[in-house]
GUTI-536466 format. One record per residue (C-alpha): residue in one letter; residue number from 1; x, y, z. Coordinates in steps of 0.05 Angstrom, whole numbers, plus 5000, padded with zeros to 4 digits. Last residue first. Example, Ala and Ser with C-alpha at 12.3 -4.5 7.8 and 13.67 -1.06 7.14 Angstrom:
2
{resn:S resi:2 x:5273 y:4979 z:5143}
{resn:A resi:1 x:5246 y:4910 z:5156}
# end
This chain:
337
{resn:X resi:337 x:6133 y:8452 z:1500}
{resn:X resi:336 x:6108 y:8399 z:1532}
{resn:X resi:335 x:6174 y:8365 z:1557}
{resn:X resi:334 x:6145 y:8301 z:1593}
{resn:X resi:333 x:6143 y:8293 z:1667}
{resn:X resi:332 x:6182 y:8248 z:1725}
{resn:X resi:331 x:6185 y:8285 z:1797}
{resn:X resi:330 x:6230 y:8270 z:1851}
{resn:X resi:329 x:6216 y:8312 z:1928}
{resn:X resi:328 x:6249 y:8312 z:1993}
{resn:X resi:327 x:6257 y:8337 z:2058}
{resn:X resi:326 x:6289 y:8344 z:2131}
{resn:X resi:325 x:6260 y:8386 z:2141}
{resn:X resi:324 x:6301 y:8430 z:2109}
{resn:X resi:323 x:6318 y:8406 z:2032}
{resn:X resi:322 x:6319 y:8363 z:1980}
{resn:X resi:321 x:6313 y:8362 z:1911}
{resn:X resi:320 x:6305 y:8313 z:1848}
{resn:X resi:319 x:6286 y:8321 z:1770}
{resn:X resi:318 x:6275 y:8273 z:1720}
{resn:X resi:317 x:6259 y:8303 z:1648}
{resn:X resi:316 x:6233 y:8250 z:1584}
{resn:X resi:315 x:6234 y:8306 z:1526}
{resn:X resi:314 x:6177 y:8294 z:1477}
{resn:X resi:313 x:6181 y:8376 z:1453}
{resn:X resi:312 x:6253 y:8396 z:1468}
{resn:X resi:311 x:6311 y:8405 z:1522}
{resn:X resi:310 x:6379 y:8425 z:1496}
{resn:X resi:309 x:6365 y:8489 z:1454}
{resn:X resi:308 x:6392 y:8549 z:1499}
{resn:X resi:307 x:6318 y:8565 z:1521}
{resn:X resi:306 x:6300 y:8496 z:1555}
{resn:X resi:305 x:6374 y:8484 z:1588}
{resn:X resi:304 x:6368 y:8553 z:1616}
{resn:X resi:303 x:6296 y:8549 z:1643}
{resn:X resi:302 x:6311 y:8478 z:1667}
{resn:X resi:301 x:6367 y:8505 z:1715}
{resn:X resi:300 x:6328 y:8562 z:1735}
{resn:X resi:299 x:6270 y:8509 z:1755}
{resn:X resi:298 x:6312 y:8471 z:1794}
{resn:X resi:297 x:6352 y:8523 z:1833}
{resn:X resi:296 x:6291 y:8563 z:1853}
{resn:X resi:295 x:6269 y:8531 z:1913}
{resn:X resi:294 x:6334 y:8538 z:1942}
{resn:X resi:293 x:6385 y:8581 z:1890}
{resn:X resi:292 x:6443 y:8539 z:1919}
{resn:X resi:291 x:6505 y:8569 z:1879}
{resn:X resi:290 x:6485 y:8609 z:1811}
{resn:X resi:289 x:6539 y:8603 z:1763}
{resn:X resi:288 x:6576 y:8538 z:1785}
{resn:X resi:287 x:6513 y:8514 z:1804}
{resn:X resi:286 x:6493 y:8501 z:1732}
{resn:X resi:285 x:6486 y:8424 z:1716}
{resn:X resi:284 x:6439 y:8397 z:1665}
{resn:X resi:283 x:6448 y:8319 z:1676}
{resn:X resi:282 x:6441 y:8278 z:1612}
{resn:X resi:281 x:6506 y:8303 z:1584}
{resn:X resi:280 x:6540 y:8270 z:1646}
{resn:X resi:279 x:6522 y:8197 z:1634}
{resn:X resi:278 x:6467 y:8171 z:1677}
{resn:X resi:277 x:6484 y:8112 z:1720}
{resn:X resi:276 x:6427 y:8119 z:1768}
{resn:X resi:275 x:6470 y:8102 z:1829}
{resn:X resi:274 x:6538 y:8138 z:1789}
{resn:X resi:273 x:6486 y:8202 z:1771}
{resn:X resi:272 x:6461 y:8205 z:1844}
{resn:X resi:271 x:6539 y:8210 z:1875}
{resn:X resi:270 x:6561 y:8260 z:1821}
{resn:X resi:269 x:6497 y:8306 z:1838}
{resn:X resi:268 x:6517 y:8301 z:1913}
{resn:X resi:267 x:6589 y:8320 z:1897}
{resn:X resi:266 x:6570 y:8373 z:1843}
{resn:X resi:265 x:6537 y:8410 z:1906}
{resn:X resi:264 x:6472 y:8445 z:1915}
{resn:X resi:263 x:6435 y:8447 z:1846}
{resn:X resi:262 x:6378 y:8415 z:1864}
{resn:X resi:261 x:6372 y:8351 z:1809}
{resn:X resi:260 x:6351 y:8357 z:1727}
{resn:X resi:259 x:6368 y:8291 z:1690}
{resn:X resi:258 x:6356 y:8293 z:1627}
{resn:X resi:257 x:6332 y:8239 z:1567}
{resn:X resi:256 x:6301 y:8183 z:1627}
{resn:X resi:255 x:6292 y:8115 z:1595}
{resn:X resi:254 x:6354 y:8092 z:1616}
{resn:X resi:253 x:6322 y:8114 z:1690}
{resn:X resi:252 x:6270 y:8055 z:1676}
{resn:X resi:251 x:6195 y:8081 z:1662}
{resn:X resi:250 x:6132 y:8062 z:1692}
{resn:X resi:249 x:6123 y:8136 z:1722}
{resn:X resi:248 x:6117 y:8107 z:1794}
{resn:X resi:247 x:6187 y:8073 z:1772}
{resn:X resi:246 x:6220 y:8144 z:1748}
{resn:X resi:245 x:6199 y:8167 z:1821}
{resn:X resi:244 x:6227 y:8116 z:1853}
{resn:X resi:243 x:6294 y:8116 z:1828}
{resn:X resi:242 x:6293 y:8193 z:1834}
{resn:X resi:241 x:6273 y:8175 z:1908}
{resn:X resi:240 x:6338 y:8137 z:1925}
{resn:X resi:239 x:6388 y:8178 z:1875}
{resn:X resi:238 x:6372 y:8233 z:1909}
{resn:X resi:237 x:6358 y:8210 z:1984}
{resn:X resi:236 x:6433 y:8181 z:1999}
{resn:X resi:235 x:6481 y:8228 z:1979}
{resn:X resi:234 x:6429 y:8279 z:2007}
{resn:X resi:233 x:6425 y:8255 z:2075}
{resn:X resi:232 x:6501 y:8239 z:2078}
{resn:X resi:231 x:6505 y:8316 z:2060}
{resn:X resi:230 x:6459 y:8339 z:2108}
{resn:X resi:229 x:6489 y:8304 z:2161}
{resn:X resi:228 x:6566 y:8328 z:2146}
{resn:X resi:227 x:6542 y:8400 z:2135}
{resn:X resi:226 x:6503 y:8414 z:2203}
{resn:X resi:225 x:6473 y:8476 z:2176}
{resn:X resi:224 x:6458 y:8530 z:2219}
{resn:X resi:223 x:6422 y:8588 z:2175}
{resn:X resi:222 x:6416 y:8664 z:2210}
{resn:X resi:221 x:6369 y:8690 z:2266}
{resn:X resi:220 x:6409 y:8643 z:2319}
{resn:X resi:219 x:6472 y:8686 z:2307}
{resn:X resi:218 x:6453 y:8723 z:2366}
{resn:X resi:217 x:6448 y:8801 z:2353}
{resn:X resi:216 x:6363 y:8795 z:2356}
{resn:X resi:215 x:6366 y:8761 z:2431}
{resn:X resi:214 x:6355 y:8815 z:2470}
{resn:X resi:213 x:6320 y:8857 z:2433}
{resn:X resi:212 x:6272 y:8803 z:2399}
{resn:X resi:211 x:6264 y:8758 z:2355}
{resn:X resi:210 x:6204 y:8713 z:2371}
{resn:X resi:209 x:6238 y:8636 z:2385}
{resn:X resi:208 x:6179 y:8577 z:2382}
{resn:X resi:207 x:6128 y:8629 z:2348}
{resn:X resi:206 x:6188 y:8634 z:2291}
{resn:X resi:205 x:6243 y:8692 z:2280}
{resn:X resi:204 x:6295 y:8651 z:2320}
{resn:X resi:203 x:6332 y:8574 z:2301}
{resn:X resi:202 x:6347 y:8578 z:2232}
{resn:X resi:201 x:6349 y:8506 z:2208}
{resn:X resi:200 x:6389 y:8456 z:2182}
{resn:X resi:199 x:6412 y:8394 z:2219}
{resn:X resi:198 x:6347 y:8419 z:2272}
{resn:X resi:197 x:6298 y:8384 z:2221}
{resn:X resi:196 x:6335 y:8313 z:2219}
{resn:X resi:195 x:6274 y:8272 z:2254}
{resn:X resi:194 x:6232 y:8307 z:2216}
{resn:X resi:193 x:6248 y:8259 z:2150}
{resn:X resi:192 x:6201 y:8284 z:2096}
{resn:X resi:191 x:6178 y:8249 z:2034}
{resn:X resi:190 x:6150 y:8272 z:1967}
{resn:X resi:189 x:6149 y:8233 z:1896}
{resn:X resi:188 x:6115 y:8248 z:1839}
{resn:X resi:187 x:6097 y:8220 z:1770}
{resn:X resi:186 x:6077 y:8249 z:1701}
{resn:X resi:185 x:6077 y:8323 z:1694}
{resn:X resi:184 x:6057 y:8342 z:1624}
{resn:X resi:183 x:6056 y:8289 z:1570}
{resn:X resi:182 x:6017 y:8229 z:1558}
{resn:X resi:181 x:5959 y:8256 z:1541}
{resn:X resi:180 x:5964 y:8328 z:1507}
{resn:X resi:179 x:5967 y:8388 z:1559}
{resn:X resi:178 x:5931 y:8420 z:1606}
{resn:X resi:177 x:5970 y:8484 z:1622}
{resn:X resi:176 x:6020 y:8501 z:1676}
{resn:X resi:175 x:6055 y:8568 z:1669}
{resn:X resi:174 x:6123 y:8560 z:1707}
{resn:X resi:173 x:6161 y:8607 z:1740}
{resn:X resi:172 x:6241 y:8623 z:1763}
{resn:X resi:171 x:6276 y:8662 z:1820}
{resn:X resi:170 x:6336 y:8671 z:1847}
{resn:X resi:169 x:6384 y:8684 z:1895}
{resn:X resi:168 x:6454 y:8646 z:1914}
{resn:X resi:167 x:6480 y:8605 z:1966}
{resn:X resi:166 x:6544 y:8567 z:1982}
{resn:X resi:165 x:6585 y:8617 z:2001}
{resn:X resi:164 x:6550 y:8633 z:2061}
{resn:X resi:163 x:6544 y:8560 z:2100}
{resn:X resi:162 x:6612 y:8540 z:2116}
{resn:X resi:161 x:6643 y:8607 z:2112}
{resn:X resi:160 x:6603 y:8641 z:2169}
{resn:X resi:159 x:6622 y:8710 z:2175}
{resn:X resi:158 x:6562 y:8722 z:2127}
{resn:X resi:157 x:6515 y:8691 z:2172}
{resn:X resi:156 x:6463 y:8689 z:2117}
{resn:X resi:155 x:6386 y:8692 z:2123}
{resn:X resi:154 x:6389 y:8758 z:2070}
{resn:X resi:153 x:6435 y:8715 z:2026}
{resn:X resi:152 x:6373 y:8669 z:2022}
{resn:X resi:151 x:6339 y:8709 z:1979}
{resn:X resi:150 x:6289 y:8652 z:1950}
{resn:X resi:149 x:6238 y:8642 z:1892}
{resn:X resi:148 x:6193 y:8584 z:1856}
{resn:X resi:147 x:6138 y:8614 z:1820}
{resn:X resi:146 x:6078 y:8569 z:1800}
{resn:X resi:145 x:6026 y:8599 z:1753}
{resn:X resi:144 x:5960 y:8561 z:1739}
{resn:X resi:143 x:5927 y:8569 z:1679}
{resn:X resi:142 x:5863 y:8506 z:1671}
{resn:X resi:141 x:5836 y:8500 z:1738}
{resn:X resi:140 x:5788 y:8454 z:1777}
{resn:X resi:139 x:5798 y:8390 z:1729}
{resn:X resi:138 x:5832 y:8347 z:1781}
{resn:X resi:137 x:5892 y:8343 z:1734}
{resn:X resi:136 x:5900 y:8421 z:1729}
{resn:X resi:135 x:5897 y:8432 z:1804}
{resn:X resi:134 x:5938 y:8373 z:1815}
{resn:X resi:133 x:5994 y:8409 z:1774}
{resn:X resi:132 x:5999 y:8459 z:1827}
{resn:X resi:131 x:6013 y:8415 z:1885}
{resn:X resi:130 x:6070 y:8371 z:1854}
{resn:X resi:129 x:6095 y:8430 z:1822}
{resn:X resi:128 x:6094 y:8461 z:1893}
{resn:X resi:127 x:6131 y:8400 z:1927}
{resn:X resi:126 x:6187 y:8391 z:1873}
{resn:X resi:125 x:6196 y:8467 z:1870}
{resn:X resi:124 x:6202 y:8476 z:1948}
{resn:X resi:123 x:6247 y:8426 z:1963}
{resn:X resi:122 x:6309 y:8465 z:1976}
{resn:X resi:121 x:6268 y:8500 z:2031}
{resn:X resi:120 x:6188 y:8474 z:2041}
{resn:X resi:119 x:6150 y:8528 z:2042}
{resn:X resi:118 x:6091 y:8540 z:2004}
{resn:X resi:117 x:6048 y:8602 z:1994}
{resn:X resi:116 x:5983 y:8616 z:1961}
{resn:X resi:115 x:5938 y:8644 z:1904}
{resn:X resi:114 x:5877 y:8660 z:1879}
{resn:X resi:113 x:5866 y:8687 z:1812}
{resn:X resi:112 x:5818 y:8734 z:1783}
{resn:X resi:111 x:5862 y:8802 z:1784}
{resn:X resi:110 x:5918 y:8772 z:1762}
{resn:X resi:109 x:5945 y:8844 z:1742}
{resn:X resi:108 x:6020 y:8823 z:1753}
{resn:X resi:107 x:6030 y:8863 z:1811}
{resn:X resi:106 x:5972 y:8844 z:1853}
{resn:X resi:105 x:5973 y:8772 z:1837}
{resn:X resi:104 x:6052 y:8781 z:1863}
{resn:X resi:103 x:6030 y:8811 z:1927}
{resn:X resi:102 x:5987 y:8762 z:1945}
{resn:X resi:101 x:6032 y:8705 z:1925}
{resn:X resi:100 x:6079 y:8736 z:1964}
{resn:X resi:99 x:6038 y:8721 z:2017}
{resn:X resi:98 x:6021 y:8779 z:2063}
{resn:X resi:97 x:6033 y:8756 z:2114}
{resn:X resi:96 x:6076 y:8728 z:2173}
{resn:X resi:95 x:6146 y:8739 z:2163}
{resn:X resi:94 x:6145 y:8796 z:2108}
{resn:X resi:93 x:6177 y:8787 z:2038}
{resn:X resi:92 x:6173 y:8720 z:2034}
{resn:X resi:91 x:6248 y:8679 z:2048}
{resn:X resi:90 x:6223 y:8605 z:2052}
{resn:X resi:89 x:6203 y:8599 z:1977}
{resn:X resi:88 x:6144 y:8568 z:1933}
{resn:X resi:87 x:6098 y:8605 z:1900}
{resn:X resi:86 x:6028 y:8582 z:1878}
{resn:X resi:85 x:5988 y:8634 z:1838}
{resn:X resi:84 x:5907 y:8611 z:1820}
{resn:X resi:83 x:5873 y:8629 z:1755}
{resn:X resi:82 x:5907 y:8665 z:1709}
{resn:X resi:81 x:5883 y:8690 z:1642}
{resn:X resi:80 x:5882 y:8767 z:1675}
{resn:X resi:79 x:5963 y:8760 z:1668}
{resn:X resi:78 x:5962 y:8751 z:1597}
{resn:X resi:77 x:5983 y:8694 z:1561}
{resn:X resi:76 x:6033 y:8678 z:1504}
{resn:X resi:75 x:6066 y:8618 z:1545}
{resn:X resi:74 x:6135 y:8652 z:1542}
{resn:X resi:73 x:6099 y:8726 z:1554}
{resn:X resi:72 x:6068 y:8694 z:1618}
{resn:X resi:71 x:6144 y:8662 z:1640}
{resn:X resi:70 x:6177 y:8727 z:1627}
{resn:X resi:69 x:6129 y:8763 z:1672}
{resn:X resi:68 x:6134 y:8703 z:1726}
{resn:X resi:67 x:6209 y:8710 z:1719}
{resn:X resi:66 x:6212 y:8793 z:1737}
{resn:X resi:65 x:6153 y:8790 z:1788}
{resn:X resi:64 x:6187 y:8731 z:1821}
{resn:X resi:63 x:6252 y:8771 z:1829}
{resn:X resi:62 x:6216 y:8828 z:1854}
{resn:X resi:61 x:6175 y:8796 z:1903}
{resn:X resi:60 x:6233 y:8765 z:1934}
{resn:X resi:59 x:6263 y:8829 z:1956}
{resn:X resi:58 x:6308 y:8873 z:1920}
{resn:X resi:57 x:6323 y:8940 z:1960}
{resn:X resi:56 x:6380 y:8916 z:2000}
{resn:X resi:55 x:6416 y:8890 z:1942}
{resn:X resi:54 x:6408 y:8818 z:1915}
{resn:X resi:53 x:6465 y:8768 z:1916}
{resn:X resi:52 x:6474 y:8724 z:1849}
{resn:X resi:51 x:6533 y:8661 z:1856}
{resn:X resi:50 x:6606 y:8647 z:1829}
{resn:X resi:49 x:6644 y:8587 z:1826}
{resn:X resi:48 x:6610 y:8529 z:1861}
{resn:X resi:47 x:6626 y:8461 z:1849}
{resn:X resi:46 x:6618 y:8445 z:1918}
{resn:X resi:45 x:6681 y:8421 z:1953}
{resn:X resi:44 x:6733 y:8429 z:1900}
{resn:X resi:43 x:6706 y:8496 z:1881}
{resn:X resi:42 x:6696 y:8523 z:1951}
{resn:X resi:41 x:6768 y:8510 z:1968}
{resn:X resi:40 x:6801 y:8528 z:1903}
{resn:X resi:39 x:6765 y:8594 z:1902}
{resn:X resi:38 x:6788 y:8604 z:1972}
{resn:X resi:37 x:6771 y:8606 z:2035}
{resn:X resi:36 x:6777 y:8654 z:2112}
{resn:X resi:35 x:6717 y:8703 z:2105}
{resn:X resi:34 x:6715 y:8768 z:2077}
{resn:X resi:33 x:6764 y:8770 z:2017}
{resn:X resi:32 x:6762 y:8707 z:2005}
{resn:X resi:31 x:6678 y:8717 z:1989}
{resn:X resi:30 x:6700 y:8765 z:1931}
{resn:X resi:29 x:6747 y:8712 z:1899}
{resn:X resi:28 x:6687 y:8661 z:1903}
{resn:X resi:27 x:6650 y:8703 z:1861}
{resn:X resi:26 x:6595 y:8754 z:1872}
{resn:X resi:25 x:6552 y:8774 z:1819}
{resn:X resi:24 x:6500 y:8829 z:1832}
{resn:X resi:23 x:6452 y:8837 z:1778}
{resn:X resi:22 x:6400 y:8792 z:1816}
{resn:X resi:21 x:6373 y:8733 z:1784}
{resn:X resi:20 x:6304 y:8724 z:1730}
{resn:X resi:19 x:6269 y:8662 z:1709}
{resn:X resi:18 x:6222 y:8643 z:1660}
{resn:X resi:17 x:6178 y:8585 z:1638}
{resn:X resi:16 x:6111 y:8576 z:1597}
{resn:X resi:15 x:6065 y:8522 z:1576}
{resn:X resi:14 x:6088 y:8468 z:1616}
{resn:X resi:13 x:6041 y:8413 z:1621}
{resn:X resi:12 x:5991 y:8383 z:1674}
{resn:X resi:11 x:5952 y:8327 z:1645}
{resn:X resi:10 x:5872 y:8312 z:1659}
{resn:X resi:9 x:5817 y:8274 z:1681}
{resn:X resi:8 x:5879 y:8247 z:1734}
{resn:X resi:7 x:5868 y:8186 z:1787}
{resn:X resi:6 x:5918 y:8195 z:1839}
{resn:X resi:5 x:5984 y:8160 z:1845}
{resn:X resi:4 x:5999 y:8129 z:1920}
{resn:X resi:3 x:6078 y:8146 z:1934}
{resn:X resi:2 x:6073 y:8188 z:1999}
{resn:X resi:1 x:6131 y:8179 z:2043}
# end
């Protein structure tokens, strides 16, 4: 776990956020239909009611293109402004390369940025905000845009009830700005357990298993989760590395105004809101609309929260994810905006 704070000439803010989902909604009704559940039984156990599934034609790209446009005209800047493009998801458009941040500085018009790719699942907007507000505290950049997006219906076994109801796709971006002292991003937390990396996984695609003829029909090219470990994992590591996270900050979690965790399952959220004793309007929940967005579920959820009125200017925000890896990721910032 790395928990050493770095030295900062400057603060990272939020100057602009957006998100876009797919048209398509599919409910828990429509998943009884072609696997053996029910509403009742995916509600109960996840929280879950309905999710967004893109089409055949909708690829990761698009959905980032969509938020990251909504997140520029949000922070009033245009596209040529940029100066480097992180994006954060495990389902890029091709396998290998291009990026998607490639093709998404292409898109847009940010003709002068650079621009990258991180994967790391679930945890992908804890680790990329992380990495992209550095930029802005180090002094190297001023406009960075981070885009957090996954299709992980297109990695789904969908004859496999335990894993494919509880995703979604999505997308949502950030505009990071320097910002006033004392607000912007404030503390983070990262950690990684690779000891649990084959309790979720997709096992072929990789240099370790190269789809191919023979073995592209095996189920092997889709997401294994091994539910129980995961879960006990998660139970555990949310309310763990919030806690720590709010500490490196110097605050106490009564200090904390929302609480913003991976939207994965209400039972893992209920567990870290008991340990940090947070009362339920603190938490911004919307899983029950989206399912498991990945990298994306974070971010969409502050995005909604943000633009219906709830968060504001001075806001004290703790978010938490966790993902393959096994990983994990807490980070404590001020509402800029």
């Amino acid at each position: 776990m790395l928990t050493k704070k770095p030295s900062k000439l400057f603060q990272a803010g939020i100057a602009g956020i957006g998100s876009a989902v797919p048209e398509r909604v599919m409910t828990n009704a429509d998943w009884a239909k072609l696997v053996d559940t029910s509403d009742e039984w995916i509600r109960t156990r996840t929280g879950i009611e309905e999710r967004r599934i893109c089409d055949a034609n909708t690829a990761a790209s698009d959905l980032a293109f969509l938020a990251a446009q909504r997140a520029l005209q949000d922070a009033r800047l245009a596209p040529e402004e940029i100066e480097l493009i992180v994006v954060a998801t495990t389902t890029p458009d091709y396998p290998v390369f291009p990026s998607v941040a490639a093709l998404l500085q292409n898109r847009l018009g940010c003709a002068q940025a650079g621009g990258f790719d991180l994967s790391a699942a679930c945890s992908g907007f804890g680790y990329s905000f992380y990495t992209a507000a550095q930029f802005i505290e180090n002094g190297e950049f001023q406009k960075v845009l981070l885009v957090c997006v996954d299709t992980l219906s297109k990695n789904m076994d969908h004859t496999d009830r335990n894993v494919c109801v509880l995703f979604g796709d999505g997308a949502s971006a950030l505009v990071l700005t320097r910002a006033e002292a004392g607000y912007g991003h404030l503390a983070s937390i990262i950690g990684l357990r690779g000891s649990g990396a084959n309790e979720l996984i997709i096992k072929s695609g990789g240099s370790r298993a190269p789809l191919t003829e023979a073995n592209f029909s095996s189920k092997d090219r889709f997401i294994y989760m091994d539910g129980k470990a995961v879960f006990k994992f998660a139970v555990q590591i949310m309310g763990e590395a919030t806690e720590q996270a709010i500490h490196k900050a110097g605050f106490t979690s009564k200090d904390i105004d929302f609480f913003v965790p991976h939207q994965a399952n209400t039972r893992i959220i209920d567990a870290a809101m008991k340990r940090l004793d947070f009362a339920p309007e603190k938490v911004i929940v919307n899983i029950q609309k989206y399912g498991n967005t990945s990298s994306a579920s974070i971010p969409l959820a502050l995005d909604e929260a943000y633009r219906a009125g709830k968060i504001k200017k001075g806001a004290l925000i703790a978010t938490c994810g966790f993902g393959a890896g096994l990983s994990w990721t807490a980070n404590v910032l001020r509402w800029s905006k």
